[in-house]
C-alpha positions as CSV (number, residue, x, y, z in Angstrom):
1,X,43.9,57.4,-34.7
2,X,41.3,54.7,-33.5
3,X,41.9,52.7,-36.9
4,X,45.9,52.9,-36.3
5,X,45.3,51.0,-32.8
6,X,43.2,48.5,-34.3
7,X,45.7,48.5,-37.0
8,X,48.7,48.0,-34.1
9,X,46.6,45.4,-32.4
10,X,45.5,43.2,-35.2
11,X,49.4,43.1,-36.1
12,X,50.3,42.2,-32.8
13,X,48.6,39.6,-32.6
14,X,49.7,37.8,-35.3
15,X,53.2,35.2,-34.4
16,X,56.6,36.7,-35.1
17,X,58.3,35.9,-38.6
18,X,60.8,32.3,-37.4
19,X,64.0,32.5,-37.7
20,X,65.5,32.9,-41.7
21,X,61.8,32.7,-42.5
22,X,62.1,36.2,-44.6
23,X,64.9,34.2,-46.5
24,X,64.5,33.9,-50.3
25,X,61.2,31.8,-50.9
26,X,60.4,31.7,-47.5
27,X,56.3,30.8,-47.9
28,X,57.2,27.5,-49.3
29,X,59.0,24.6,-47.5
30,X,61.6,22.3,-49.5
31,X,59.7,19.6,-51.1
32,X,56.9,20.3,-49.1
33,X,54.7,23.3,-50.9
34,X,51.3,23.7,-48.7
35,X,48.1,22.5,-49.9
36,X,46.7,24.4,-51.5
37,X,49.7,26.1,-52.9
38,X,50.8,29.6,-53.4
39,X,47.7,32.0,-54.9
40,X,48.7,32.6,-58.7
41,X,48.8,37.1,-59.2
42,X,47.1,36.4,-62.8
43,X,47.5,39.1,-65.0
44,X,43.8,39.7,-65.5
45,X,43.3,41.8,-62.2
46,X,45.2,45.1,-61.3
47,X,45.4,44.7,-57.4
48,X,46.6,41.4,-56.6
49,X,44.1,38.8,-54.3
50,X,44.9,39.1,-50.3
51,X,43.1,35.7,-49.1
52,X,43.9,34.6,-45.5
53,X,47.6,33.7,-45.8
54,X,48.6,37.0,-47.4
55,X,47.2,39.0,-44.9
56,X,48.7,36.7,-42.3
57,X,51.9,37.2,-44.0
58,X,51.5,41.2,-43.9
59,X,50.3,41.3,-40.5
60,X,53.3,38.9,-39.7
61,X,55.6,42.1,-41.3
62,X,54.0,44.5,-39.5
63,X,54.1,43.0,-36.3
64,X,58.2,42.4,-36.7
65,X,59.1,46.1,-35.8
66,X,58.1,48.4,-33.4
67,X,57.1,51.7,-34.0
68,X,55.6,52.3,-37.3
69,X,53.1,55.0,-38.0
70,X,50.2,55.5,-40.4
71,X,52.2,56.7,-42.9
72,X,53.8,55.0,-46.3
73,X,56.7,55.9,-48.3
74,X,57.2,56.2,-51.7
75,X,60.3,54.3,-53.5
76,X,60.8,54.9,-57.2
77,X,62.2,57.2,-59.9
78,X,60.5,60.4,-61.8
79,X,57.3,58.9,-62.2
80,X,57.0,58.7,-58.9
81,X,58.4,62.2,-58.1
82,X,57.4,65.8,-56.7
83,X,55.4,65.9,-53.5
84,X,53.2,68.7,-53.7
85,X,54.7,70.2,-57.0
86,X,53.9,67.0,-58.7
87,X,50.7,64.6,-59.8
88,X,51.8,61.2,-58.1
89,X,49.7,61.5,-55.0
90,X,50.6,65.1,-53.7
91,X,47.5,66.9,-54.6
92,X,45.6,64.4,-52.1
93,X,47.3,66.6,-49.6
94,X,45.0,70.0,-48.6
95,X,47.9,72.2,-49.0
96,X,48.2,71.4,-52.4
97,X,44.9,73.5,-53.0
98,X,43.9,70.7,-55.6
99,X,39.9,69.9,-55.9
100,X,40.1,66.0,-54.9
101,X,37.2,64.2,-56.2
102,X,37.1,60.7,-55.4
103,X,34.5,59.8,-57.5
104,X,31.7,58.7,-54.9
105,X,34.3,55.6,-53.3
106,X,34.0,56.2,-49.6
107,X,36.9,53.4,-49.0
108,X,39.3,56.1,-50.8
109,X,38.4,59.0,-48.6
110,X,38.9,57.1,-46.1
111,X,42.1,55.9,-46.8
112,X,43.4,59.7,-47.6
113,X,42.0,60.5,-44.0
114,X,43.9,57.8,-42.3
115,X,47.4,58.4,-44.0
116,X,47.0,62.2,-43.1
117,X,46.3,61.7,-39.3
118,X,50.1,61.3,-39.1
119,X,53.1,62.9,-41.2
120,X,56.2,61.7,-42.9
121,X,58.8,63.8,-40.9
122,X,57.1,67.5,-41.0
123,X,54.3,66.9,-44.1
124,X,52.0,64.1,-45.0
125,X,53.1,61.1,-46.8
126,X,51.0,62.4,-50.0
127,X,53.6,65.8,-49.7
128,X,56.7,64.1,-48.9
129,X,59.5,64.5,-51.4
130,X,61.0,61.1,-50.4
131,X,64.7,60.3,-49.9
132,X,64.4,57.5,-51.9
133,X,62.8,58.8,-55.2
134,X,64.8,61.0,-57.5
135,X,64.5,61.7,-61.3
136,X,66.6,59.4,-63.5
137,X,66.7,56.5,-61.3
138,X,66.8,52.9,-61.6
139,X,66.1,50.2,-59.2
140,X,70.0,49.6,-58.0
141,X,70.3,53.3,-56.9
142,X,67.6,52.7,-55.0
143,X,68.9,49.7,-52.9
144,X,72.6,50.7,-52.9
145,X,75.0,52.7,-50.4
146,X,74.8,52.4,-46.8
147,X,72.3,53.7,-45.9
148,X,70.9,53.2,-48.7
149,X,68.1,55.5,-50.3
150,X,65.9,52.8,-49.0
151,X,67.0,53.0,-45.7
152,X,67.3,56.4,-45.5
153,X,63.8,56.8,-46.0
154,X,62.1,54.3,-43.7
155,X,64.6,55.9,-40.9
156,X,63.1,59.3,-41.7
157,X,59.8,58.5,-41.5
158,X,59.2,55.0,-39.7
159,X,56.3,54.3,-42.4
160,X,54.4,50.9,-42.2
161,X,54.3,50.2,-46.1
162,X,56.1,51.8,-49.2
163,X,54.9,52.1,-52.6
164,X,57.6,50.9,-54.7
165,X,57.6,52.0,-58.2
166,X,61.1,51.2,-60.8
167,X,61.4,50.4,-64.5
168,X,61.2,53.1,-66.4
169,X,64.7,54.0,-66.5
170,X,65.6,49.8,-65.6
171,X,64.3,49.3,-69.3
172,X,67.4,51.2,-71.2
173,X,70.2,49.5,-71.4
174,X,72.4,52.6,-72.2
175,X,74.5,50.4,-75.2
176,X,75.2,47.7,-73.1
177,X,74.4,45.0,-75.1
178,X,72.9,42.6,-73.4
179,X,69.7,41.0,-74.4
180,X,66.3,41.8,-72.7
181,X,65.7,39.0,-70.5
182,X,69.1,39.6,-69.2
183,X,68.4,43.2,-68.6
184,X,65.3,42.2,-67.0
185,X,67.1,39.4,-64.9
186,X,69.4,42.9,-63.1
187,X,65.9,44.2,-62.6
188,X,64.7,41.7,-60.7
189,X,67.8,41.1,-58.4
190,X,67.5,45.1,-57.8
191,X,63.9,45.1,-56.7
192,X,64.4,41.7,-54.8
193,X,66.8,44.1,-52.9
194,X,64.6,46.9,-52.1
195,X,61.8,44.6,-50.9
196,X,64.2,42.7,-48.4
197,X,65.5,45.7,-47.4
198,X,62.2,47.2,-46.7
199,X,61.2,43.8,-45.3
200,X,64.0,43.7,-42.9
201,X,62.6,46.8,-41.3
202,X,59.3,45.5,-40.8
203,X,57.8,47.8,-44.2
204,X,55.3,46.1,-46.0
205,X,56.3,46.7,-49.7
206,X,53.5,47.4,-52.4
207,X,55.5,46.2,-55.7
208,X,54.0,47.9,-58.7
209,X,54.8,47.3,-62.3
210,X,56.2,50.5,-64.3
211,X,54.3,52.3,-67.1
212,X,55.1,51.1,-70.7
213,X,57.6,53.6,-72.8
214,X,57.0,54.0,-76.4
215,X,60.1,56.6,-76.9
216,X,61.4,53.8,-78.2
217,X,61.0,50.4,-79.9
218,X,62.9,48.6,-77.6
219,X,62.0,50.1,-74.6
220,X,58.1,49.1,-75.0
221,X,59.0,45.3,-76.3
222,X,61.0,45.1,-72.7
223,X,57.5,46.4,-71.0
224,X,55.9,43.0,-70.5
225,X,59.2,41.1,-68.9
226,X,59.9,43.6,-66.8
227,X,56.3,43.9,-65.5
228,X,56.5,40.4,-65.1
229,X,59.7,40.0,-63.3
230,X,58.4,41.5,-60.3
231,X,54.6,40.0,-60.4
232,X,56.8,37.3,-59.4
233,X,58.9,38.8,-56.9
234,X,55.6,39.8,-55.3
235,X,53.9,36.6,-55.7
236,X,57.1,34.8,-54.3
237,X,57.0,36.8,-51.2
238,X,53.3,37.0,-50.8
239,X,53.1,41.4,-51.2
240,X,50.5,43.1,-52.9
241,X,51.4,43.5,-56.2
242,X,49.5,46.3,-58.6
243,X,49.6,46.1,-62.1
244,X,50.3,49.6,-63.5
245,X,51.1,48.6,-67.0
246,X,48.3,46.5,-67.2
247,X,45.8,49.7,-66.5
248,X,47.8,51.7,-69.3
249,X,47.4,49.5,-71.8
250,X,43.6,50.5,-71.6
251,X,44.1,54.2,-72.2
252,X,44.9,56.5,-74.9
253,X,48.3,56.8,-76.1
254,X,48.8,53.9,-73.2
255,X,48.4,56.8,-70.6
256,X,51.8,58.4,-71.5
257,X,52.4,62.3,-72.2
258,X,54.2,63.6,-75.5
259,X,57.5,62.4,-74.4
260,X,56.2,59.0,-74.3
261,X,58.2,58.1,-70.9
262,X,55.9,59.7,-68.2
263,X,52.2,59.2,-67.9
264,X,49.8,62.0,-69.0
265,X,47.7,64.3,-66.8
266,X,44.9,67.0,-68.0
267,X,47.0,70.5,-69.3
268,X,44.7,72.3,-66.3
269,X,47.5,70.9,-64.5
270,X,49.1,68.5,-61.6
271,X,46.1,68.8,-59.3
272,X,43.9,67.3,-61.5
273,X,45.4,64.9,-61.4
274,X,43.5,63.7,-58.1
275,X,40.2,64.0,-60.1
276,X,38.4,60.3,-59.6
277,X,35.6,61.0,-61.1
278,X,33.9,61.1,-64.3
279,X,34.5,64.4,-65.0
280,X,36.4,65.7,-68.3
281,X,39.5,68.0,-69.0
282,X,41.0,68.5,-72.2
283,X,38.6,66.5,-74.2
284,X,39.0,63.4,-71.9
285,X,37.8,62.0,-68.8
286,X,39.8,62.5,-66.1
287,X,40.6,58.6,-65.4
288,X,41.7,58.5,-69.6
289,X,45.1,60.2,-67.6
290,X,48.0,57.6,-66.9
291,X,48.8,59.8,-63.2
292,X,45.3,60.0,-62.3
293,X,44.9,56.1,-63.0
294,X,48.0,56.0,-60.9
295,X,46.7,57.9,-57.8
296,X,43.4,56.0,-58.1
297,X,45.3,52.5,-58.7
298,X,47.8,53.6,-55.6
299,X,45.1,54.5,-52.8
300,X,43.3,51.6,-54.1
301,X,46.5,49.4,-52.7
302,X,47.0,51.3,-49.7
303,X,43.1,51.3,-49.3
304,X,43.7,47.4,-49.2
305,X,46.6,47.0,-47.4
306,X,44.9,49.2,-44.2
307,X,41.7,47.2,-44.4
308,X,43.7,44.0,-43.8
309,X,46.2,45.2,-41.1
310,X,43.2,46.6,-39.4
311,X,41.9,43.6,-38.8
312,X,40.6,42.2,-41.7
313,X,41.1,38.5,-42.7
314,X,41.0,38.0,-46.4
315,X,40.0,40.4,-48.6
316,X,39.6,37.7,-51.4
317,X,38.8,34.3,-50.2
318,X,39.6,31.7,-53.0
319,X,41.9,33.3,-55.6
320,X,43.3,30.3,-58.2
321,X,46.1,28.9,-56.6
322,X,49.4,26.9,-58.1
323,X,48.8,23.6,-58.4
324,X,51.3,20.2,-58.1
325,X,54.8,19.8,-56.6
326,X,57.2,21.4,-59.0
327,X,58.7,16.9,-59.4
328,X,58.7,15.3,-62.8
329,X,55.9,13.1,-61.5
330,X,53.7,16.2,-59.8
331,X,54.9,19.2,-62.4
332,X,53.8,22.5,-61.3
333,X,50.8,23.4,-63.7
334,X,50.9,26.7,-65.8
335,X,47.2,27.9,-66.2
336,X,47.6,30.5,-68.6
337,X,50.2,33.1,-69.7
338,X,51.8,35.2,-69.0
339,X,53.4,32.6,-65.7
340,X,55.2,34.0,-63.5
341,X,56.9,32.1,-60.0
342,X,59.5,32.1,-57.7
343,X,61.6,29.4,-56.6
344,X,64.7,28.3,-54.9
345,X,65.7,24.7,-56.5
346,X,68.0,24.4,-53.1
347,X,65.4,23.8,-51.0
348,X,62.3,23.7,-53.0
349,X,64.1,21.4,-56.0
350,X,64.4,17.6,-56.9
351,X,67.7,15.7,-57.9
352,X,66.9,13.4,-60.4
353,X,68.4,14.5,-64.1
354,X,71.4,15.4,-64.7
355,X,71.8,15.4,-68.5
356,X,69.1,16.5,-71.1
357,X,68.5,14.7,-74.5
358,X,68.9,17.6,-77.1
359,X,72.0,18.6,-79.0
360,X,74.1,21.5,-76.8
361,X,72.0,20.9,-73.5
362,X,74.3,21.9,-70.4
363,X,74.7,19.4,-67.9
364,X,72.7,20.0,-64.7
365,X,73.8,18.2,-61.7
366,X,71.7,20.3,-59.3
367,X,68.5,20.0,-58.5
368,X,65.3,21.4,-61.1
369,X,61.7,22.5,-60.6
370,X,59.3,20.8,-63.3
371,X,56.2,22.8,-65.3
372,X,53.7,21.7,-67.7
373,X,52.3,23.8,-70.0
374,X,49.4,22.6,-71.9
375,X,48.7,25.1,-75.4
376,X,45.5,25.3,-76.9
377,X,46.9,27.0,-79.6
378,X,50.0,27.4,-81.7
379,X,52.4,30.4,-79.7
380,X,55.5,32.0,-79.8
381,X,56.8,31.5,-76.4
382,X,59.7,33.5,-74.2
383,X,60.5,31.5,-71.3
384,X,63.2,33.1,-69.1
385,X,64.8,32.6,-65.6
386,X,65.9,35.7,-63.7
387,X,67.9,35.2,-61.1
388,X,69.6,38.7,-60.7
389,X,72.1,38.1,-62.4
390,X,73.7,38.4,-65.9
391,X,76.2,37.6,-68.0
392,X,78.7,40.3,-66.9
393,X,78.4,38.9,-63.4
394,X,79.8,35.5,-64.8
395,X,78.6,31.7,-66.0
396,X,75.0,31.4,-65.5
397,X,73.6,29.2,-62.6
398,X,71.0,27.9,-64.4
399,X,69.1,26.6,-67.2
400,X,65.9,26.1,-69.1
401,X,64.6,23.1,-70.8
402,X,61.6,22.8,-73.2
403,X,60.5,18.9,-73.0
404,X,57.7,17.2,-75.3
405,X,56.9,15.1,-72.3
406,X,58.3,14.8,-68.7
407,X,61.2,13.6,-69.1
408,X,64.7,14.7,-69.7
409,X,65.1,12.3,-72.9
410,X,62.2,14.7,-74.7
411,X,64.0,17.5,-74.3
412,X,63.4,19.9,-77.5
413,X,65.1,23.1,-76.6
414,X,67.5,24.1,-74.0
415,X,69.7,27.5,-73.1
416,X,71.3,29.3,-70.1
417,X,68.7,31.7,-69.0
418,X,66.5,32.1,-71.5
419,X,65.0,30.1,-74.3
420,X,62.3,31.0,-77.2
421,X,60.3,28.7,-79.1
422,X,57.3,28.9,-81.7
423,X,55.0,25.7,-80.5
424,X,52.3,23.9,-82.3
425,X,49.4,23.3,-79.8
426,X,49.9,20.2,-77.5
427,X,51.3,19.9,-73.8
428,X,55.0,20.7,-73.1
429,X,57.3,20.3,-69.5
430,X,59.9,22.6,-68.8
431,X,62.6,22.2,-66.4
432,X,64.5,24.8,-64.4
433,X,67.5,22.6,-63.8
434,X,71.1,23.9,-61.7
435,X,74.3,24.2,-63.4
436,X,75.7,23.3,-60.2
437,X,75.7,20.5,-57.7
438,X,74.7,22.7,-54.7
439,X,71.8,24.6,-57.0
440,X,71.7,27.7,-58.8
441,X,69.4,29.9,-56.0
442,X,66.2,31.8,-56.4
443,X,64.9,32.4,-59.4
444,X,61.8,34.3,-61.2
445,X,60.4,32.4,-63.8
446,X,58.9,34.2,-66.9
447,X,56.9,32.4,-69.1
448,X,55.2,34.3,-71.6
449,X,54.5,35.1,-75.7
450,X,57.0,36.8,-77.3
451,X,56.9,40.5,-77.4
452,X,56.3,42.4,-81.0
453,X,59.8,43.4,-82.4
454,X,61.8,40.3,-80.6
455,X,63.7,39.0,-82.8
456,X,65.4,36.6,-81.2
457,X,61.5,35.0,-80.1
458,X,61.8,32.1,-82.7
């Protein structure tokens, strides 16, 4: 319990959140981004960077509410399910009888020893069948009611962070028609929910991108949107993000089990699933497993997230950061793809165009956001703005324009939502313009090549 009081002190001595500062886009200021600017959650690392002001920002959360306790809670659907009868985490719990092998990494025992010192109601956090994970879930179940699941949850066992895993079930679309970026636009607005509803309680929420699914054609071409619709959310908010999807694209069969929905673990069974090691089961090593990349990937988070509340400054000093102002004359620079970022043109926008020079544009009276985007090569881009909403909720609040240059004359390409383009290589602009005087509210922006099997990705 020595590391929870360091834990307890650390936090409090970091300021209180201000007033409306967990509103959306909150680590910015209108017009007035800090220098240097937000650090970028590039898709070539798993556990997103935590230099100083991230872990300020978690330690800020944790020292908001009173009363948490070394434990976490898990949010999520089936993949995330069972306690001690299932392979997400339970079999680091000693009644499980499993044979954990951490493979050597002292930080991970140590983590599993620290989030045992205290249960989740009568059992550890690693045991606990949470309130707010059930099998065939998506991310709006999880965030609705009052109480919510959510809520319900953090009530029963007053954690200090929760894993949140959704998307599995978020990428069907049951018949409904719409198109992916919209589906992936609901997504976002239901896991923007949990997090401020887990902020608002003073949880720190580890957002983590859902396994692919290859059941289906569809339901693996939606993978890389959806995994990107909340690597902005996080980024936005300044969480820890970890990049599921990204490790089970490495593994065999992406990590999945025959049904091609839920990741694999060795046919020894569930409590193999804490193997670490190199060790072999079924004619694979026991990390070649999508659940026991997920337990490794998971404590490697939590791992993180108790090294910085316990006192910890940065845990990666100079992570690239998002460079200019987001004006036509200072465009926010794109690095590389996949892009993600999160905005809210009300307060972080500029009013200068209204009207766009390409045939069908939709006026914008509102305030936009400018990118550049230089291409070293020719690509098939999918640039989307989710903003929660689709359109069975109504007229969309904003729009997208593809520029040859910065200005709203060069505009090539424009489209509520969403547009697609093949490009030859060059540099590009793109606008994220309100359909609305007052501005359209926060957004997630999603740049990124088009998926295999998109048809509509022209």
């Amino acid at each position: 319990m020595r590391a929870w009081a360091l834990l307890l002190a650390a936090a409090a001595l970091a300021p209180p959140l201000a007033a409306g500062e967990d509103s959306p886009s909150h680590p910015s200021k209108a017009r007035g981004e800090p220098a240097p600017g937000r650090p970028l959650y590039g898709a070539d690392r798993t556990q997103s960077p935590i230099p100083a002001d991230v872990a300020e920002r978690l330690r800020r959360v944790a020292a908001a509410s009173s009363g948490r306790l070394p434990v976490f809670a898990k949010v999520g659907d089936s993949v995330s399910y069972g306690g001690l009868r299932g392979p997400f985490l339970g079999c680091f719990d000693p009644a499980s009888g499993a044979r954990v092998n951490v493979g050597g990494r002292a930080e991970l025992a140590r983590a599993i020893d620290f989030y045992l010192s205290v249960p989740a109601g009568s059992v550890s956090s690693f045991a606990r069948d949470s309130l707010a994970v059930e099998v065939g879930r998506n991310a709006a179940w999880a965030a609705g009611g009052s109480p919510s699941p959510v809520e319900r949850e953090v009530e029963a066992t007053r954690p200090a962070a929760a894993v949140v895993m959704f998307g599995s079930n978020d990428v069907q679309c049951y018949g409904c028609g719409l198109p992916d970026w919209e589906m992936a636009s609901i997504y976002f607005g239901n896991m923007r929910r949990i997090a401020d509803l887990l902020l608002a309680k003073g949880v720190v929420p580890i957002l983590s991108s859902a396994p692919p699914r290859t059941d289906d054609p569809a339901n693996l071409r939606r993978t890389p949107i959806f995994a990107n619709a909340v690597r902005a959310l996080a980024q936005g908010r300044l969480l820890p993000f970890l990049d599921y999807e990204r490790e089970m694209e490495r593994l065999p069969a992406l990590g999945l089990g025959p049904d091609g929905i839920h990741p694999s673990f060795c046919p020894s069974g569930v409590g193999s699933a804490c193997r670490l090691d190199e060790g072999t089961c079924g004619g694979r090593r026991f990390l070649e497993y999508g659940y026991n990349v997920r337990n490794l990937v998971t404590l490697e988070a939590l791992s993180r997230l108790k090294a910085v509340l316990s006192g910890e400054r940065e845990l990666d000093p100079d992570p690239p950061r998002l460079s200019g102002q987001g004006t036509w004359a200072a465009p926010f620079a794109i690095p590389s793809l996949p892009f993600t970022d999160l905005r809210d043109p009300r307060r972080e926008g500029v009013s200068s165009a209204k009207a766009y020079g390409c045939r069908g544009a939709p006026k914008a009276p509102g305030p936009e956001v400018v990118y550049r985007l230089a291409l070293s090569r020719p690509t098939a881009l999918r640039i989307a703005v989710l903003d929660g909403t689709s359109r069975m909720d109504g007229p969309a609040h904003l729009a997208v324009y593809l520029l040859g240059s910065a200005s709203p004359r060069a505009c090539q390409k424009a489209g509520e939502r969403s547009v697609a383009a093949t490009l030859p290589a060059g540099t590009y602009h793109l606008a994220v313009d309100s359909l609305s005087p007052a501005g359209g509210g926060e957004y997630a922006l999603v740049v990124l090549e088009c998926a295999a099997g998109d048809r509509s990705c022209r």
